[in-house]
NUNUNU-898853 format. One record per residue (C-alpha): residue in three letters; x, z, y. Coordinates in steps of 0.25 Angstrom, whole numbers, m for minus. Each point is the difference from the previous one (the first is absolute). Example, Ala and Ser with C-alpha at 12.3 -4.5 7.8 and 13.67 -1.06 7.14 Angstrom:
NODE   rest    east      up   north
NODE    ala      49      31     m18
NODE    ser       6      m2      14
***
This chain:
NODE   rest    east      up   north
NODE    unk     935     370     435
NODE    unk       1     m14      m4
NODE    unk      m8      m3     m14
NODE    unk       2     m11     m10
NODE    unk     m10     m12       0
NODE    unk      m9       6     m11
NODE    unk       2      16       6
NODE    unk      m4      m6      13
NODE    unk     m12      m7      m4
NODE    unk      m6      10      m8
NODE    unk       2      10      11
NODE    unk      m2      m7      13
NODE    unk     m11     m11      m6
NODE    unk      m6       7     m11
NODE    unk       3     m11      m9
NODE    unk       5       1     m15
NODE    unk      11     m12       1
NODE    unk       1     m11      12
NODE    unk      m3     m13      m5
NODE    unk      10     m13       0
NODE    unk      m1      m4      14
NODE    unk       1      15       5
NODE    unk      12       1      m8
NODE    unk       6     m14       6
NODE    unk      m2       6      15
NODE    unk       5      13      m2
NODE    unk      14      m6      m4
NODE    unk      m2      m7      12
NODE    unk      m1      10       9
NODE    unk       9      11      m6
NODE    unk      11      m9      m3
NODE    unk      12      m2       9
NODE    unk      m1     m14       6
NODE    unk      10      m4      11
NODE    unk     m11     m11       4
NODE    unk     m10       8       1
NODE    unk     m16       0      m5
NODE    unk      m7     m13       3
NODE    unk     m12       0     m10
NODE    unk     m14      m8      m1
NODE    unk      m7       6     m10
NODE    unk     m13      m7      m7
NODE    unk      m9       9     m10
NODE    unk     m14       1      m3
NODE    unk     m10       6       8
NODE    unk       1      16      m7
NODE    unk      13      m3      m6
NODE    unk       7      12       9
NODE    unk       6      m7      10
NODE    unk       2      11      10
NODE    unk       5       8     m11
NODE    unk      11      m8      m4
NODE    unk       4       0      15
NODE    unk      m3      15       5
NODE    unk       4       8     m14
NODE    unk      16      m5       3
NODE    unk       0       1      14
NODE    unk      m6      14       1
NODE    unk      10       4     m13
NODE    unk      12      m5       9
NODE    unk      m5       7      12
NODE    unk       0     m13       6
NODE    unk     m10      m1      10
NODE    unk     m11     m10      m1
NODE    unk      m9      m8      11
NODE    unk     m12      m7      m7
NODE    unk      m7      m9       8
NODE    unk     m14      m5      m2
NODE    unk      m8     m11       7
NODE    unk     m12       9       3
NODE    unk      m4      13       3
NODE    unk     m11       2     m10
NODE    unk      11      m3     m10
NODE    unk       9       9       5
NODE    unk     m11      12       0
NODE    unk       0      m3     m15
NODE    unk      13       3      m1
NODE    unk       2      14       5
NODE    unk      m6       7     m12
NODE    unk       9      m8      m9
NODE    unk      13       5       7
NODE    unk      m4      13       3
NODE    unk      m2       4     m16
NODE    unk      16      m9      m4
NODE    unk       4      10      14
NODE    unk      m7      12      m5
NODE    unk       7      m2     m13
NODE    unk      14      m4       3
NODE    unk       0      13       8
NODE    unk      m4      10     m12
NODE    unk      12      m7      m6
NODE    unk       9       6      12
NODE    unk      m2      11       4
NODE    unk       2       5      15
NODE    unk       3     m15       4
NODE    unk     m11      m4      10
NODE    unk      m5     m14      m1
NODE    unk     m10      m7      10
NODE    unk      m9     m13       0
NODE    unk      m4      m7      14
NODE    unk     m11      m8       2
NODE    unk       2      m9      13
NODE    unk     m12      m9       2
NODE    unk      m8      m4      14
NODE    unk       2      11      11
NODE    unk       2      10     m10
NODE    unk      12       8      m8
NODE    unk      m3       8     m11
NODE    unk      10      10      m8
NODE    unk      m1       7     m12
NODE    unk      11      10      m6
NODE    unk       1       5     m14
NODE    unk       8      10      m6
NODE    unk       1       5     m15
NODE    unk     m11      m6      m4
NODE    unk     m10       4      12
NODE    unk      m5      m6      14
NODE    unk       9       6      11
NODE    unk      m6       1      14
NODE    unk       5     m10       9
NODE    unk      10       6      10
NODE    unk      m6      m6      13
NODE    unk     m13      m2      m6
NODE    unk      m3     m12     m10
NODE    unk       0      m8      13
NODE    unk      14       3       5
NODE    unk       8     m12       3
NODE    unk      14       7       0
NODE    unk       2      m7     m13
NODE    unk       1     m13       5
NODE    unk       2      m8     m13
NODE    unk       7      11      m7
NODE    unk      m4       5     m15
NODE    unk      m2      m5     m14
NODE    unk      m9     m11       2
NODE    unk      m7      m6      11
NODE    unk     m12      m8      m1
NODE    unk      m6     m10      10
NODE    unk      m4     m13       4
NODE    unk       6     m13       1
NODE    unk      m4       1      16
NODE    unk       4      15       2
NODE    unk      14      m3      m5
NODE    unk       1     m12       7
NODE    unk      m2       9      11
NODE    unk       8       9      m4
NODE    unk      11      m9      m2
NODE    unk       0      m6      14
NODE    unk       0      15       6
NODE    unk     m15      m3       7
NODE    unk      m7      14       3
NODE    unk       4      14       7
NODE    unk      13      m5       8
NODE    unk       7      15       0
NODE    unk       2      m3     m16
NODE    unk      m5     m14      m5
NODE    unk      15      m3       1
NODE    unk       1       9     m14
NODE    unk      m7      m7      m9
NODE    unk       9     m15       0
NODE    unk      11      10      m1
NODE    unk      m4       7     m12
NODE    unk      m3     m12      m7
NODE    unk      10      m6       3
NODE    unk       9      10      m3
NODE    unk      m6      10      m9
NODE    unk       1      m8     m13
NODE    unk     m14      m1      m4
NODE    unk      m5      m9     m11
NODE    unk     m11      m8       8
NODE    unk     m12      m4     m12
NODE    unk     m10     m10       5
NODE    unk     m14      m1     m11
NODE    unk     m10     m10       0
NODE    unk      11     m10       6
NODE    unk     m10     m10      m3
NODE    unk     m11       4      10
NODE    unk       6      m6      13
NODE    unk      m5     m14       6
NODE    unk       5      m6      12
NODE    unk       6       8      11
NODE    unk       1      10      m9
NODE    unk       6      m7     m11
NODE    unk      10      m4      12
NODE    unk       4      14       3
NODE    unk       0       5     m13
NODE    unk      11     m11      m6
NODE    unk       8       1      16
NODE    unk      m3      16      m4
NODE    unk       8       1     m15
NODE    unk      11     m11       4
NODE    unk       3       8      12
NODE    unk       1      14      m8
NODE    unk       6      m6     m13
NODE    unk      12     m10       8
NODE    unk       2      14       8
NODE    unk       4       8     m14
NODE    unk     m13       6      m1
NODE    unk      m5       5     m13
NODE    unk     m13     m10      m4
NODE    unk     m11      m1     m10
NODE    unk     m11     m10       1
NODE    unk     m13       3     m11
NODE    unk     m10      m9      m2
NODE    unk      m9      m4     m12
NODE    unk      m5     m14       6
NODE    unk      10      m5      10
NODE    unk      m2     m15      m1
NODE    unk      12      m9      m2
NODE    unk       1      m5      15
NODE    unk       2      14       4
NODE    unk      10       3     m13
NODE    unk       8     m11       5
NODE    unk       1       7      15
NODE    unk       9      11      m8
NODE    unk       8      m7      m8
NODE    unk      12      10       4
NODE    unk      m6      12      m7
NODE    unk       0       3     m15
NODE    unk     m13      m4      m6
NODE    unk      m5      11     m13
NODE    unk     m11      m7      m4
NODE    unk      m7       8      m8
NODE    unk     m13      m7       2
NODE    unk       3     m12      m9
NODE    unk       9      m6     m12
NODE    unk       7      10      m7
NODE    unk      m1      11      10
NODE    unk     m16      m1      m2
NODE    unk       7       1     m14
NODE    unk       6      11      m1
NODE    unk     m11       9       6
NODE    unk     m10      m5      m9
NODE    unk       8       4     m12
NODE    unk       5      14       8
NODE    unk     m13       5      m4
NODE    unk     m14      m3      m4
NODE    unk     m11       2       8
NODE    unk     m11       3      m7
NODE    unk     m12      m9       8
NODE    unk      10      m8       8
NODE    unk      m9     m12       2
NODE    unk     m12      m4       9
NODE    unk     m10     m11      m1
NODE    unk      m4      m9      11
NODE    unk     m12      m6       4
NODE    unk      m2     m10       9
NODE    unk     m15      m1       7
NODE    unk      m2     m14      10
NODE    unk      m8       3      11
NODE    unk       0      m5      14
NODE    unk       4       7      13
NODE    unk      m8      m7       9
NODE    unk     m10       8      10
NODE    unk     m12      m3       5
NODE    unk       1       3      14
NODE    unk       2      16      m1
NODE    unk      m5       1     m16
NODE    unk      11       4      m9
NODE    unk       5     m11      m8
NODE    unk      m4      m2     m15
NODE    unk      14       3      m4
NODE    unk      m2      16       6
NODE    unk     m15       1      m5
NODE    unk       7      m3     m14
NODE    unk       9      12       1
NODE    unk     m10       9       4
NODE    unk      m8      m4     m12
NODE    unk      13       0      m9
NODE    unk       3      13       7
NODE    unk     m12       6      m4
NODE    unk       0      m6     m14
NODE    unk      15       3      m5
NODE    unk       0      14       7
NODE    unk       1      13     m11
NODE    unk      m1      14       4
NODE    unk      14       5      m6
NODE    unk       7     m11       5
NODE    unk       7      m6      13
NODE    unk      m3     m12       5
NODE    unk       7      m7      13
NODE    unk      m8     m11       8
NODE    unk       9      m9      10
NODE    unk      m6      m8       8
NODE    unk       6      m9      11
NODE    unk      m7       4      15
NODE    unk      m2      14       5
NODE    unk     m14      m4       3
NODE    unk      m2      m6     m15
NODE    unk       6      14      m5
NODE    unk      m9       9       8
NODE    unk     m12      m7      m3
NODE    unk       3       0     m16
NODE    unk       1      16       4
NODE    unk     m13       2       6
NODE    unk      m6      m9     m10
NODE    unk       4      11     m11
NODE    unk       3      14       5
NODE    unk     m14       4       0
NODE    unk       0      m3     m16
NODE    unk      15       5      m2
NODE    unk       0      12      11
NODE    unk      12       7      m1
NODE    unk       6      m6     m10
NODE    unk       3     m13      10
NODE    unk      11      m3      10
NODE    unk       2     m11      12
NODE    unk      16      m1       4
NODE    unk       4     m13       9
NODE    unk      11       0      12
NODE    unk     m11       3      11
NODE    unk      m2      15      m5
NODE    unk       8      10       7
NODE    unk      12       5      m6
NODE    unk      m6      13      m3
NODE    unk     m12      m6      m8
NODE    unk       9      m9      m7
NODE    unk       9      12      m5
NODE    unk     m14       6      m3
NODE    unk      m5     m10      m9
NODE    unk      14      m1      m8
NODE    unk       1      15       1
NODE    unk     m13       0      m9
NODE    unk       3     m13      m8
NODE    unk      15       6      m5
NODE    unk     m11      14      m2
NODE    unk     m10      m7     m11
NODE    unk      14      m7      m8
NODE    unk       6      14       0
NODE    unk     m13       3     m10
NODE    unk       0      m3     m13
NODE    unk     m14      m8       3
NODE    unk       3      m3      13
NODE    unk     m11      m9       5
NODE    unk      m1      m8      14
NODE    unk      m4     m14       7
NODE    unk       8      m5      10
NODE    unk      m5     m11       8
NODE    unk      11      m4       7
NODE    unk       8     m12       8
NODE    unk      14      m7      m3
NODE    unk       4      14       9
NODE    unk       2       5     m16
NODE    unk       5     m10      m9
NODE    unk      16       3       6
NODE    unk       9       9      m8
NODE    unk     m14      12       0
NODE    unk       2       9     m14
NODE    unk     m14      m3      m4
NODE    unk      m5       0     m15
NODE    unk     m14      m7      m2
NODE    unk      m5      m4     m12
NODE    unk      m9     m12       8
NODE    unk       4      m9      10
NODE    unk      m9      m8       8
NODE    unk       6     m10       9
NODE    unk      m4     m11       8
NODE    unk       8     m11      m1
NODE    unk      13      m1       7
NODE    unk      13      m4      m1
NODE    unk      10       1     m12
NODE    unk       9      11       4
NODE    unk     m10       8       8
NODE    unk      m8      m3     m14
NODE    unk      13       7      m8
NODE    unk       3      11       8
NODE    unk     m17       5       1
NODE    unk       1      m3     m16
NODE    unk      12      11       2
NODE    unk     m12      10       2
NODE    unk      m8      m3     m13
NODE    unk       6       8     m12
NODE    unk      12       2       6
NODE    unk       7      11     m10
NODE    unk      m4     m10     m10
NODE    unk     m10      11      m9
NODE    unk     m13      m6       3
NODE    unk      m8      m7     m10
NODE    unk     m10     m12       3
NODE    unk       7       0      15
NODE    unk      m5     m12       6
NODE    unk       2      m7      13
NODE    unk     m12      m9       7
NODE    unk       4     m11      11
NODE    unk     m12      m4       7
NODE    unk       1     m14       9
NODE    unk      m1     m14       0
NODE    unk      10      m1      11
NODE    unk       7       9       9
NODE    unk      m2       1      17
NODE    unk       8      m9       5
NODE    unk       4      13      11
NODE    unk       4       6     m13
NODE    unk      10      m9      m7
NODE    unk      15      m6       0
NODE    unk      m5      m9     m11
NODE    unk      m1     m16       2
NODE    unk       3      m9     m12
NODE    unk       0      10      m9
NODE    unk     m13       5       1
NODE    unk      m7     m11     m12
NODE    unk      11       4      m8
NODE    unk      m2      15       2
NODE    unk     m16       0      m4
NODE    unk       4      m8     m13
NODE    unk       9      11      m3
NODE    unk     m11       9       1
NODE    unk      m9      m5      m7
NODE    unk       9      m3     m12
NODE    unk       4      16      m1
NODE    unk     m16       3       1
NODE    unk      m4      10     m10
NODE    unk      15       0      m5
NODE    unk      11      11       3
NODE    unk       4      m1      16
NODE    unk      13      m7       0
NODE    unk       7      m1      13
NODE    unk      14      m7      m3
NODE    unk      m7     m14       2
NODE    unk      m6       5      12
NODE    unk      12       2       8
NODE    unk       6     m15       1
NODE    unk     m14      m3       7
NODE    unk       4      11      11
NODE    unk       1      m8      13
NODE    unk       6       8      13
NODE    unk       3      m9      12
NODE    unk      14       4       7
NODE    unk       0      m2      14
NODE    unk      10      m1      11
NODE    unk       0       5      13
NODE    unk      13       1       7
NODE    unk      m4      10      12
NODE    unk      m4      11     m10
NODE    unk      15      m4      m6
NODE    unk       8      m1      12
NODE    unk      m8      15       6
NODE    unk       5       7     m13
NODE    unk      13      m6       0
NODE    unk      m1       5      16
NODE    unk      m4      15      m4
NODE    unk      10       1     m10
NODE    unk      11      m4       8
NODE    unk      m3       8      10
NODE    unk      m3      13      m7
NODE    unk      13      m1      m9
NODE    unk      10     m10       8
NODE    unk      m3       6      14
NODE    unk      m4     m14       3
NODE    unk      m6       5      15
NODE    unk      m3     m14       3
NODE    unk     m13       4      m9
NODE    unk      m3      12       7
NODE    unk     m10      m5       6
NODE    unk      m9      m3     m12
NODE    unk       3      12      m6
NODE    unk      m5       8      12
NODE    unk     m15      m8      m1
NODE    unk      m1       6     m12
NODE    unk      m2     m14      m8
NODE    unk      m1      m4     m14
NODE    unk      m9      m8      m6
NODE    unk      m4       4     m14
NODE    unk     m12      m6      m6
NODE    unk      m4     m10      12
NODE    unk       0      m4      14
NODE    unk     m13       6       0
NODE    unk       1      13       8
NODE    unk     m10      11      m8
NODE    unk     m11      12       6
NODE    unk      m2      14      m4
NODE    unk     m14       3       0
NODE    unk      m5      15       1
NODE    unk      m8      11       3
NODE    unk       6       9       9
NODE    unk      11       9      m2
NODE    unk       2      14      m6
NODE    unk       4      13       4
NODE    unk      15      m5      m5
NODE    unk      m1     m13       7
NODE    unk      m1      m7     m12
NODE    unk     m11     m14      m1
NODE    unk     m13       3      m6
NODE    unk      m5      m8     m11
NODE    unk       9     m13       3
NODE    unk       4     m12      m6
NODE    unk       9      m9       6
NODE    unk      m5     m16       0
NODE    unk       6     m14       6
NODE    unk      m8      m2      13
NODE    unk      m5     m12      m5
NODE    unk      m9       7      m8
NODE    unk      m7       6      12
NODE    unk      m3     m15       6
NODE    unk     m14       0       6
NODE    unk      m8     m12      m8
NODE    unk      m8     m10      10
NODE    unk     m13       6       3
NODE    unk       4      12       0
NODE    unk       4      11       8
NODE    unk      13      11       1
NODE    unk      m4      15      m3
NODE    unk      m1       8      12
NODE    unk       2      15       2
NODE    unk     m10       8       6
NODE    unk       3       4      14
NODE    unk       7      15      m2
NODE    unk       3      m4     m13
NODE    unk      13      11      m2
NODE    unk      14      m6      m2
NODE    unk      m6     m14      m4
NODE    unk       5     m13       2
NODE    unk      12     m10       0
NODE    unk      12       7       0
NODE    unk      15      m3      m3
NODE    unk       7      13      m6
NODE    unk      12       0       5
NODE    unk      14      10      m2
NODE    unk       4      12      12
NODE    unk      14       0       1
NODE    unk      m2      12       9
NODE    unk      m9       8      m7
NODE    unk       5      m5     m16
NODE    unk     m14      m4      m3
NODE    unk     m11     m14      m3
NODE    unk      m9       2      12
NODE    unk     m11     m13       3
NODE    unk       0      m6      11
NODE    unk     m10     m11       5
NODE    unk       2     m14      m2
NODE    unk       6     m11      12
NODE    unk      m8     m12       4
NODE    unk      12      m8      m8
NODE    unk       4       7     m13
NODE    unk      12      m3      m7
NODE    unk      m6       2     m14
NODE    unk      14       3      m6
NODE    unk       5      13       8
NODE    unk     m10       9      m3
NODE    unk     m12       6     m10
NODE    unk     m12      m5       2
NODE    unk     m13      10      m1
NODE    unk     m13      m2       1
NODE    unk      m6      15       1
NODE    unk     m15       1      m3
NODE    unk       1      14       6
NODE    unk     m12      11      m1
NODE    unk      m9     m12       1
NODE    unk       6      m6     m15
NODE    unk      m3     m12      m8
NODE    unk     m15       0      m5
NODE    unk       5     m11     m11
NODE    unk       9      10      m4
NODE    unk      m2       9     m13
NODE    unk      13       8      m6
NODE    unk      m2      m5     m14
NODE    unk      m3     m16       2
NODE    unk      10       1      10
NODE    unk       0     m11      12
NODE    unk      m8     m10     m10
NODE    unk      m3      m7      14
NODE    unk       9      m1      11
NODE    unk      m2       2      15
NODE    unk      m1     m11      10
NODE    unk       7       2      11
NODE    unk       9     m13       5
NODE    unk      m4     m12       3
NODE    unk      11     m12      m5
NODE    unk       9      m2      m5
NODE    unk       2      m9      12
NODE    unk      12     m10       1
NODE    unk       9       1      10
NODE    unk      12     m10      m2
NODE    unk      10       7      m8
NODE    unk      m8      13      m2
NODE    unk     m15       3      m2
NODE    unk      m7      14       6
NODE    unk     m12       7      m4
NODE    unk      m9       6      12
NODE    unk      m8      12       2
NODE    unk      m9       3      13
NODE    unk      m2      16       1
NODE    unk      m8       2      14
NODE    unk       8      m5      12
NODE    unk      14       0     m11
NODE    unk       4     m12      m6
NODE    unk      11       0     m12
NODE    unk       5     m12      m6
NODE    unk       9       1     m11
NODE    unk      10     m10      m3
NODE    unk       9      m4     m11
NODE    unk       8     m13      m5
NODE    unk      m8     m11      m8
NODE    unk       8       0     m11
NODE    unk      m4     m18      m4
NODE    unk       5      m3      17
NODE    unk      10     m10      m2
NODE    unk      12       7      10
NODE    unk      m1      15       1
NODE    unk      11       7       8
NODE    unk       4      15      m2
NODE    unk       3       2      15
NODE    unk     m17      m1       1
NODE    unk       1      12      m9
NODE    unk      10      10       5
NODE    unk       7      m6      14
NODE    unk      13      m5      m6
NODE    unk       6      m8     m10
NODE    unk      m6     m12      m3
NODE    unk      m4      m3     m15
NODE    unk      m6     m15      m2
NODE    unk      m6      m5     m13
NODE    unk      m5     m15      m2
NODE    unk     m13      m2      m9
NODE    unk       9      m8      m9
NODE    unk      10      10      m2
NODE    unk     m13       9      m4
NODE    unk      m8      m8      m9
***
């Protein structure tokens, strides 16, 4: 039963009327149009965004893959779509609807019917659907995956055909979020699906103008600025829509291993600003900054206080938000959220405090997105703490000076982010390997190019960085699924000078360096010890902590401090390795330097020769 704008937003939504921008898409989507949609669309951080995309498609029975940059956001999301699911099916009777949720190594789907959770046919983690239903949410990386047919060979071959052929409408969020390679992919990604016919929605509410200009093809509904900030300012009146911003100078520079004046300070403002009925978030820029801010005030805010950051394991993280979205469903809902950047993207948080250290401009809008977000909270403020921002931790360059005026002129005033967002800075890189191996894929997986079989069959794509990543886990369960794991660039595992590698106790069960690995044979991942020479690229690394485990690990600080266990990286012309010595076993783990001067792709996967000079990079 198809509804009319306004029947299907009350019905499916819950809303009373859609506002301006809602309105705009949904003609976009419903009417007919030859060309196709091709839309970028630019609104405020609680502006209902998704709304605008997922209310038409899901009225049009059209079925819609949102794509997001990270798990944790992605987590968000599931509650969101199952209550516009749930309700959309009350509305239709006897007509079964489904949501996949396709992230890492796992597939979760969920059926409704009249208004009610179905159970799964298969089990929840059935993976006969293979890209069928209403909507499908995932990563960025997972549909990549997906979109080269990587995974079980018997059916990976499905998914490029359903998207290709199925019609969805394909909505990437936060399209701001990507840097470097994954900016590469992600505009190679959308030109690719939007030049094939494919139905395309980009939203963002910060995309800086040097990425706006990347899309110049698609329809730009801003709804951020000018008159379509306009209009829904006047659609309706919010009645506390402001916040005010305080900006507090303080230096981030440590003392050896002291904390820095700058996150002392937010302890102290912490402690100072915090209200029992109220909800306060705290960002701060290092997991081992956040967890120290933690254990300096969970004694004094017991279970009233909360750590999340990207090295809790997935089950914690969904914990914590779990019990966040719990205290915003009561009328005085209270919580403290001490938490990394891991937060501030696209998270449907509503604080009336937000403490953050100082960080750049559109990491600093999209965190403010959290503070008052429903626009109802009196004497909401927002509290930037910093003299400067780490130098591991910034895109900005000359903007900086200009960016700390501009903080200090709104001090004490009403958070204003419009003159923020010309001082966004995001360096566009180039490299033509990660450009040439898409091109290579798509050509092979929907030409038939065979003369690219062979990349396809190593199982190469390179997402985010030429640095390969590395599970780390505690065993497995009685399902073969990883225990407490988080997945990390190997780097990050680098043994400092004097210091040593971890080591395993002798009889240590299932511990160790393993690469996980699929059985064509037997349809399963199995793990499989890793060769003297590892090509980092061709497999999942694991490093499992077996029965022994990790004494620096506690389940809700997460891995606050990460194992050492390589030594390196160490250069070895065109690639670099890491090295482990287990007993008599040594491993060395290589992959390709990303700053050598000629790379050539034949190193990578046997054939085919890709060659990038350093001045077609730079």
């Amino acid at each position: 039963m198809f509804m009319d704008v306004n029947s299907a937003y009350k019905n499916i939504a819950g809303f009373d009327t859609p506002n301006p921008m809602q309105t705009a898409v949904w003609q976009a989507i419903t009417e007919d149009n030859d060309m196709g949609i091709g839309l970028l669309l630019k609104g405020l951080t609680g502006s209902g965004k998704t709304e605008a995309v997922a209310i038409p498609a899901i009225n049009e029975n059209r079925r819609l893959i949102m794509v997001y940059p990270t798990r944790s956001l992605v987590d968000d999301q599931i509650m969101r779509f199952e209550k516009l699911l749930t309700n959309y099916s009350c509305h239709n009777k006897g007509q079964l609807v489904t949501l996949t949720v396709d992230t890492g190594a796992q597939s979760m789907r969920y059926c409704y019917r009249n208004g009610k959770t179905e159970p799964t046919p298969g089990g929840e983690r059935s993976t006969r659907h293979l890209y069928t239903g209403n909507v499908i949410i995932t990563t960025l990386d997972k549909f990549i995956y997906r979109f080269f047919g990587f995974g079980e060979p018997l059916k990976s071959y499905i998914f490029p055909l359903r998207i290709r052929y199925m019609n969805p409408i394909i909505c990437f969020d936060e399209a701001h979020s990507y840097d470097e390679i994954a900016f590469i992919n992600f505009e190679r990604l959308v030109k690719t699906l939007y030049q094939n016919g494919k139905d395309i929605v980009l939203m963002t509410a910060t995309m800086p103008m040097q990425y706006l200009k990347r899309f110049h093809d698609l329809d730009v509904f801003d709804f951020a600025s000018g008159q379509g900030a306009r209009a829904m300012a006047d659609w309706k009146t919010y009645p506390h829509p402001g916040k005010h911003l305080y900006h507090i100078p303080a230096s981030i520079e440590r003392l050896e291993d002291a904390p820095s004046e700058a996150i002392e300070r937010i302890i102290a403002e912490t402690r100072q600003r915090y209200q029992f009925d109220k909800r306060m978030i705290v960002t701060i820029e290092s997991v081992k900054d956040a967890a120290y801010v933690y254990t300096q005030l969970r004694d004094e805010f017991r279970d009233n206080i909360w750590l999340y950051h990207g090295r809790l394991t997935q089950a914690r993280r969904k914990e914590v938000y779990a019990k966040l979205k719990e205290q915003e469903g009561k009328e005085n809902g209270r919580y403290l959220l001490i938490s990394t950047s891991a937060i501030e993207v696209g998270c449907d948080l509503d604080a009336h405090i937000l403490i953050s250290q100082l960080c750049d401009p559109d990491r600093l809008i999209q965190r403010a997105g959290r503070c008052n977000r429903k626009q109802a909270i009196p004497d909401a403020s927002i509290v930037v703490v910093g003299d400067n921002i780490p130098e591991w931790a910034t895109a900005l360059t000359e903007q900086q000076p200009k960016y700390l005026q501009e903080l200090q002129a709104q001090n004490g005033k009403l958070f204003n982010p419009e003159p923020l967002v010309p001082l966004m800075e995001k360096e566009l890189v180039s490299d033509p390997r990660v450009e040439i191996m898409f091109d290579m894929l798509h050509e092979y997986v929907y030409d038939a190019r065979l003369e690219n079989k062979n990349l396809h069959e190593n199982g190469l794509v390179i997402t985010r960085s030429w640095e390969p990543s590395i599970i780390l886990c505690q065993g497995e369960d009685e399902n073969g699924l990883l225990c407490e794991a988080i997945t990390v660039p190997i780097s990050y595992c680098r043994t400092p000078k004097d210091e040593q590698p971890i080591t395993l106790l002798l009889g240590t069960d299932g511990g160790g360096l393993q690469k996980r690995v699929f059985n064509k044979d037997e349809r399963r991942f199995e793990n499989k010890t890793v060769g003297k020479w590892e090509n980092g690229y061709k497999a999942d690394l694991l490093f499992d902590f077996g029965t022994q485990g990790y004494e620096d690990y506690d389940p809700k600080l997460g891995y606050v401090n990460l194992p050492f266990l390589f030594e390196g990286p160490i250069p070895a012309g065109a690639k670099k390795f890491m090295r482990r010595q287990e007993e008599a076993h040594e491993a060395k783990i290589w992959y390709i330097d990303p700053e050598n001067v000629t790379i050539k792709a034949n190193e990578i996967v046997g054939e085919t020769a890709v060659t990038a000079n350093k001045k077609d990079v730079a």
